[in-house]
C-alpha positions in Angstrom: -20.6 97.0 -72.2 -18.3 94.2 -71.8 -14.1 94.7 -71.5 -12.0 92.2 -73.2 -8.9 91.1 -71.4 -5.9 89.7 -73.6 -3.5 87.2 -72.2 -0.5 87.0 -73.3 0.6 83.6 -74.2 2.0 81.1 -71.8 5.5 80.2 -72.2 6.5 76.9 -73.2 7.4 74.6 -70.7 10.4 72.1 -70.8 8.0 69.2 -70.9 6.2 70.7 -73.8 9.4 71.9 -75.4 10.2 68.1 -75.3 6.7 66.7 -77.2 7.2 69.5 -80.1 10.6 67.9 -80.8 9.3 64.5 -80.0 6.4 65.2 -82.6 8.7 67.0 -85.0 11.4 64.0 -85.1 7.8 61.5 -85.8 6.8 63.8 -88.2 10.3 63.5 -90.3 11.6 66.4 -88.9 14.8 64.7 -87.6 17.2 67.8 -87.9 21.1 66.8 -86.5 20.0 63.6 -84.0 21.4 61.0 -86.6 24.8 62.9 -86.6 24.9 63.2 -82.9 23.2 59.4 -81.9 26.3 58.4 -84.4 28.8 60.2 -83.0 27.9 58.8 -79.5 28.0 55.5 -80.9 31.2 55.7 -82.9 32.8 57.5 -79.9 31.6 54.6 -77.7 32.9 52.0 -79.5 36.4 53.0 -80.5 36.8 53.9 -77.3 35.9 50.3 -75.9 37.9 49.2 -79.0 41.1 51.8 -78.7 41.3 53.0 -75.3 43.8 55.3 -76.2 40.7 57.0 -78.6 40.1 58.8 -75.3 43.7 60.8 -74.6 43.8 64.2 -74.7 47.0 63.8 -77.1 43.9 62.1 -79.6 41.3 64.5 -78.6 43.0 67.3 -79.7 44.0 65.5 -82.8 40.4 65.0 -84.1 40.0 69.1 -84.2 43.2 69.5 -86.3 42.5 66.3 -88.3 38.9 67.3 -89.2 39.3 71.3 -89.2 39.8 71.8 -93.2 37.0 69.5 -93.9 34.8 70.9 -91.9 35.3 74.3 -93.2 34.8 73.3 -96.7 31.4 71.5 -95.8 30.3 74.8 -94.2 30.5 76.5 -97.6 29.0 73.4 -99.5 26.0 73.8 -97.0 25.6 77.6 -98.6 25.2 75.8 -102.0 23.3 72.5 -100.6 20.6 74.7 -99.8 19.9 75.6 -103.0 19.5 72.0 -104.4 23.2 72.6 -105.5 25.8 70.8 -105.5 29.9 72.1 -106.2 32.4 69.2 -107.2 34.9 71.7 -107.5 35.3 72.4 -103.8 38.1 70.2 -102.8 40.6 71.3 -105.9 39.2 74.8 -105.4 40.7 74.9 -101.8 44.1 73.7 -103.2 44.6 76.4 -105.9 43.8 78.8 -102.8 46.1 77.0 -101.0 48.9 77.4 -103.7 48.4 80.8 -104.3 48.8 81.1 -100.8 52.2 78.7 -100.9 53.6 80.6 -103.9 53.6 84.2 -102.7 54.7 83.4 -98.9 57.4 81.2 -100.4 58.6 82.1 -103.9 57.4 85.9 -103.7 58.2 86.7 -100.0 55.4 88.3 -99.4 53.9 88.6 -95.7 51.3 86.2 -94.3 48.6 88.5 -95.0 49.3 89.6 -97.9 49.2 85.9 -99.0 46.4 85.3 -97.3 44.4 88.0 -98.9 45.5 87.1 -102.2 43.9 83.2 -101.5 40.7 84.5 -100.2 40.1 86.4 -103.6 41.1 84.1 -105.8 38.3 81.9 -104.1 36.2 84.9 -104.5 36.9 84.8 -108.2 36.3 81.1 -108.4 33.0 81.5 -106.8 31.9 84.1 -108.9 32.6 82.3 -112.1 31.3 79.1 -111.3 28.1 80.9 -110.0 27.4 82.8 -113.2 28.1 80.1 -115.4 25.4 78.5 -113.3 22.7 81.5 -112.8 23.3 83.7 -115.9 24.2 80.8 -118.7 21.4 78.2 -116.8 24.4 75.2 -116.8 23.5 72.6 -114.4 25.8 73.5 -111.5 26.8 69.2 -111.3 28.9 70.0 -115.0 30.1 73.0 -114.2 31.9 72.2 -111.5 32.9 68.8 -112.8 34.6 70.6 -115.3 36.1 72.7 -112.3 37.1 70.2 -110.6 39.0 69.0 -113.4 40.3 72.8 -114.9 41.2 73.2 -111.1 43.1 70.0 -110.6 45.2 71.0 -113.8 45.8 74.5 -112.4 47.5 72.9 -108.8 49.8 71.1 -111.1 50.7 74.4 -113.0 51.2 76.2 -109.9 53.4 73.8 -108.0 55.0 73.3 -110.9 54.4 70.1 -112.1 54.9 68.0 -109.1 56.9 69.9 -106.9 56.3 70.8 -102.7 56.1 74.2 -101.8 57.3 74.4 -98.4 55.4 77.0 -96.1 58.0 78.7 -93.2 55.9 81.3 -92.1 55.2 81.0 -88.4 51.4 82.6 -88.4 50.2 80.3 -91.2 51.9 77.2 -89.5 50.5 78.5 -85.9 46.9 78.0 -87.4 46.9 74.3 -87.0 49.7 73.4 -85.5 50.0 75.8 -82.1 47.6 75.9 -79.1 46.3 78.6 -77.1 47.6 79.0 -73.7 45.4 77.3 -71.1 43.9 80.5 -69.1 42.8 81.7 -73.1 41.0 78.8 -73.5 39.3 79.2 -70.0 38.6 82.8 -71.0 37.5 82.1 -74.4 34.6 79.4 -72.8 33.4 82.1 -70.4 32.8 84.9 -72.7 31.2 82.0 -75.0 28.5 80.6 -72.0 27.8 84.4 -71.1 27.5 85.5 -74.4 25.5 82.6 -75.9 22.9 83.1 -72.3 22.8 86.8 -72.5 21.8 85.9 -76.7 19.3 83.3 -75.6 17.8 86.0 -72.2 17.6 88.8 -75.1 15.4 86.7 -77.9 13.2 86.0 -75.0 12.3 89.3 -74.0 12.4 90.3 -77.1 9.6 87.6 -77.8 7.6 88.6 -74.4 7.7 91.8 -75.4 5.8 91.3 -78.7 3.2 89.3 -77.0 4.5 86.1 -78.3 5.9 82.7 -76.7 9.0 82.4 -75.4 11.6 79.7 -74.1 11.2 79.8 -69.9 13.7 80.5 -67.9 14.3 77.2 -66.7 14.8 75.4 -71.0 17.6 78.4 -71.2 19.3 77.9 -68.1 19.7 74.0 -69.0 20.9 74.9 -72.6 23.3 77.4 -70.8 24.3 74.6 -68.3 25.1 72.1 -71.1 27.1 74.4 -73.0 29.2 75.1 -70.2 29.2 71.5 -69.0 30.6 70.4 -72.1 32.8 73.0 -73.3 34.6 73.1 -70.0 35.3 69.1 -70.4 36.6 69.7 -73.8 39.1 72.6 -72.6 39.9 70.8 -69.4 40.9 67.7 -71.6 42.5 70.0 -74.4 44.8 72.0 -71.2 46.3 68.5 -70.1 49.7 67.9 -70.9 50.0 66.1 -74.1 53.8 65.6 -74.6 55.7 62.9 -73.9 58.6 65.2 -72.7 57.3 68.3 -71.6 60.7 69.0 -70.5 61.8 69.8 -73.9 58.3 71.0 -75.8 55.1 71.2 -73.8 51.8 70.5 -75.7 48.7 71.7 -74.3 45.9 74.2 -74.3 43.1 74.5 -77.3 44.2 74.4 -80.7 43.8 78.2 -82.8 42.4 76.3 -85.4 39.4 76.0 -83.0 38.2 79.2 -81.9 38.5 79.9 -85.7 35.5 77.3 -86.6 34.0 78.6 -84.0 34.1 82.1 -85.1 33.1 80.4 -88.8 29.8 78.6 -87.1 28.6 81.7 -85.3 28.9 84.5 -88.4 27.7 82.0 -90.9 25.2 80.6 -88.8 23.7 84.2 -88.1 23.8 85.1 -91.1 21.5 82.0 -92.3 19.2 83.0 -89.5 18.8 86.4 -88.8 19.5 88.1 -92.2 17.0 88.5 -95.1 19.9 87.0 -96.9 19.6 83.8 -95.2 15.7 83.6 -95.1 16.0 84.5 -98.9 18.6 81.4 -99.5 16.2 79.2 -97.8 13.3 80.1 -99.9 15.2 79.8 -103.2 16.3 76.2 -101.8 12.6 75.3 -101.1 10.9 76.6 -104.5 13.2 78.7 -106.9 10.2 80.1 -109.0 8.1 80.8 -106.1 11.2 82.7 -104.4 11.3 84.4 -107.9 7.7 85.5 -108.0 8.1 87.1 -104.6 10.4 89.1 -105.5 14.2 87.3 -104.4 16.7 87.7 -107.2 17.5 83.8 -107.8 20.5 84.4 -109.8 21.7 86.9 -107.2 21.5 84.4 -104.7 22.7 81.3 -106.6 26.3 83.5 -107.3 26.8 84.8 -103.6 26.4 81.1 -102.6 28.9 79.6 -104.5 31.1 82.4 -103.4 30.6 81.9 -99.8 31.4 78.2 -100.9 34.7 78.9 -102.5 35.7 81.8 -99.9 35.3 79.1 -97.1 37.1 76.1 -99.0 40.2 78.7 -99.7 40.0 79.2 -95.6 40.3 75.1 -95.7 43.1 75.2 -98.2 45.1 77.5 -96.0 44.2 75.3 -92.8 45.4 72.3 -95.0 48.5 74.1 -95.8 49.2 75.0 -92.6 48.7 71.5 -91.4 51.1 70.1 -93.5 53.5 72.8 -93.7 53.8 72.7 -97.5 51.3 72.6 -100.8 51.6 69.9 -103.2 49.5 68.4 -106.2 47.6 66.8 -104.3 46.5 69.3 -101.7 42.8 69.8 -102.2 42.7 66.4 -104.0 42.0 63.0 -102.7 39.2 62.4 -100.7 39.3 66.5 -99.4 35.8 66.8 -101.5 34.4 63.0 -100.6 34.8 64.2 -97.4 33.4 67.7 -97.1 30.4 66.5 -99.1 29.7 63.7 -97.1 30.2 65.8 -93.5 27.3 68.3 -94.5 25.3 65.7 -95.7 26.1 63.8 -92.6 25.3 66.2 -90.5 22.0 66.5 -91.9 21.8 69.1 -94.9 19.6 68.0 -97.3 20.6 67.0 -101.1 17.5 68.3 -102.1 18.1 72.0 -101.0 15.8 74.0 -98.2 17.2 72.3 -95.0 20.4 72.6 -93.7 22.8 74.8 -90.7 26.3 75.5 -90.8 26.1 73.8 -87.4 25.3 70.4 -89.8 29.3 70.8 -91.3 30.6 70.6 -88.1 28.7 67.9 -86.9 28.8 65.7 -89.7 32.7 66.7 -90.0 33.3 65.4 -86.6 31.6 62.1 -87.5 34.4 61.7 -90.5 37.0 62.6 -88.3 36.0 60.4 -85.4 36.0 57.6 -88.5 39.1 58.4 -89.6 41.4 58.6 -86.5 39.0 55.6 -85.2 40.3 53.5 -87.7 43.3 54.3 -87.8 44.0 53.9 -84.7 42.7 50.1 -84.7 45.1 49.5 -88.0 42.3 49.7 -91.1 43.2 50.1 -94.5 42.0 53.1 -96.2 40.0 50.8 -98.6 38.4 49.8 -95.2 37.7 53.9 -94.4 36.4 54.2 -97.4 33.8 51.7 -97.3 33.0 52.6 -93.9 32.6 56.4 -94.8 30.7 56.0 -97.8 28.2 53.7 -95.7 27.9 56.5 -93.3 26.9 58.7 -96.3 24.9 56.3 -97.8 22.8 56.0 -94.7 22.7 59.4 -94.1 21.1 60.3 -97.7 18.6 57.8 -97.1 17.6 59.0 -93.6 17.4 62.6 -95.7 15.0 61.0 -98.6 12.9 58.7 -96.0 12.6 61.7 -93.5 11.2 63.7 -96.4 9.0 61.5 -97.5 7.6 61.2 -94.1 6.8 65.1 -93.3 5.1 65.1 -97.0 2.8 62.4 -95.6 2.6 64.0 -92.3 1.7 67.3 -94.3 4.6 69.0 -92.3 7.1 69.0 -95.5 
């Protein structure tokens, strides 16, 4: 009689953690490394170009510049996964924002309240767009075009024509325009690095436990090092003085708007990751009528993602309205949707639905920020910007469509 011993399964090392992501970027597989290799680049340059890219007055800047954009894109990625698309996003987060204007301003109604009252009406949005879309089987690309336009009519409604609702309330203007005190920030990055290392010791055990492979020791402790290493530059950088008379108003310390993307990134991102809900969204985005067949309710998941999408662009309208202290016609407008579609696909969410992280918004949003104050800040036009933007899409949709067409070959799509 002969006694069978199991081993469990080694644990990766860093050098073989290294080859899988060497062999996954070869096989097409190249995940978030254009957004980051092109903000290192663009970072590099304007630098060399503007040194005064590199203050901490400019630093802090980028975050408050970027943060409405960025929050939109997060909810786009929701419907990007799908093979979606929402035009309405941008004018969406302005209606938001003037519901938000009009009952802080004109009603007199506390900040919550007001807030509240935006987050539902995005609710509302969301769920009409997303049943016109699931139940009545309209391609999502016409019925938000015709949001976009409906919604772009309802602003001027709202505002009255053409009118500026100024916004006095000292929470809503705090969200982009105040700063944490220093030690916060401090505080706020320790209970991040312990609680992102005590997430990463957990899923290992976890995984040891069940006889499966995990990350060693040594791969977490370098992710846990690099963390820390580069939030505590960003806060050290954010806590410098940023005033030019600090006599009379001091400037420094994180800006609120920051832990609230942060906040964002983490629910959203677990929810996309370790909910059925997320791994149902995912499969819908790679094969609707096999997601069907299994058993996913497609048009379920279809409305609760343009939901998510217009709950998260009425958080950007009221980040954009606190940013500007006021709501106008053209809040939501402009280039607000260019821009948020462009910073998911940036970042590396795919047009053809399946791929994609919330973590993709914020990358790709920091790339359109770093464009825009970049610049600016060397004297460009917008027509310049503009060009230069929509050649960063352009390439970034092509990287998309070529890395696809790569893992089909490979056999890894």
């Amino acid at each position: 009689m002969t006694t069978t011993i199991e081993s469990k399964p080694e644990s990766p090392s860093i050098a073989s953690n290294v080859r899988g992501y060497a062999e996954r970027v070869r096989g097409g597989d190249m995940g978030a490394l254009p957004a980051v290799l092109g903000l290192i680049v663009l970072c590099t340059v304007f630098s060399i170009l503007r040194p005064s890219f590199l203050t901490s007055g400019n630093f802090a800047n980028l975050f408050t510049q970027g943060a409405a954009i960025t929050v939109i894109a997060m909810g786009l990625v929701f419907v990007l996964l799908l093979g979606e698309i929402d035009l309405s996003a941008g004018f969406a987060s302005g209606v938001c924002a003037a519901v938000l204007a009009i009952l802080l301003t004109d009603q007199g109604q506390p900040w919550y309240v007001a807030v509240a009252a935006a987050i539902l009406t995005g609710v509302a949005i969301g769920t009409a767009l997303g049943t016109l879309v699931a139940k009545l089987g309209i391609p999502s690309f016409v019925v938000t075009l015709a949001g976009f336009l409906g919604f772009q009519g309802l602003v001027l409604l709202l505002v009255k024509g053409g009118t500026n609702i100024s916004i006095r309330d000292e929470t809503i203007l705090a969200i982009a325009n105040k700063n944490l005190p220093p030690v916060w920030g401090w505080a706020l990055l320790i209970a991040g690095v312990v609680g992102y290392a005590a997430v990463q010791l957990l899923r290992a055990r976890k995984r040891t436990a069940r006889g499966l492979a995990a990350d060693p020791i040594s791969l977490i402790a370098l992710r846990v090092g690099a963390l820390a290493v580069l939030g505590g530059l960003a806060v050290y950088f954010l806590n410098l003085e940023r005033s030019r008379n600090a006599a009379v108003v001091s400037l420094k310390g994180v800006p609120i708007v920051v832990p609230i993307i942060v906040v964002l990134l983490l629910v959203l991102t677990f929810v996309l990751r370790r909910t059925g809900y997320g791994r149902h969204l995912y499969a819908v985005g790679g094969n609707a009528e096999a997601a069907r067949r299994a058993g996913i309710n497609v048009d379920r998941m279809k409305i609760t993602a343009f939901v998510l999408c217009s709950v998260l662009a009425s958080v950007g309208g009221i980040i954009a309205a606190s940013r500007g202290a006021s709501v106008d016609p053209n809040t939501g407008g402009s280039n607000v949707l260019l821009y948020a579609v462009g910073a998911a696909v940036i970042g590396g969410t795919s047009l053809f639905g399946g791929k994609g992280r919330v973590l993709d918004a914020v990358l790709g949003g920091a790339v359109v920020a770093v464009i825009e104050n970049g610049m600016g800040l060397m004297g460009y036009s917008s027509g310049v910007k503009y060009i230069v933007t929509g050649s960063v899409l352009l390439l970034a949709a092509s990287v998309d469509a070529l890395s696809r067409r790569r893992a089909a070959a490979t056999g890894l799509g």
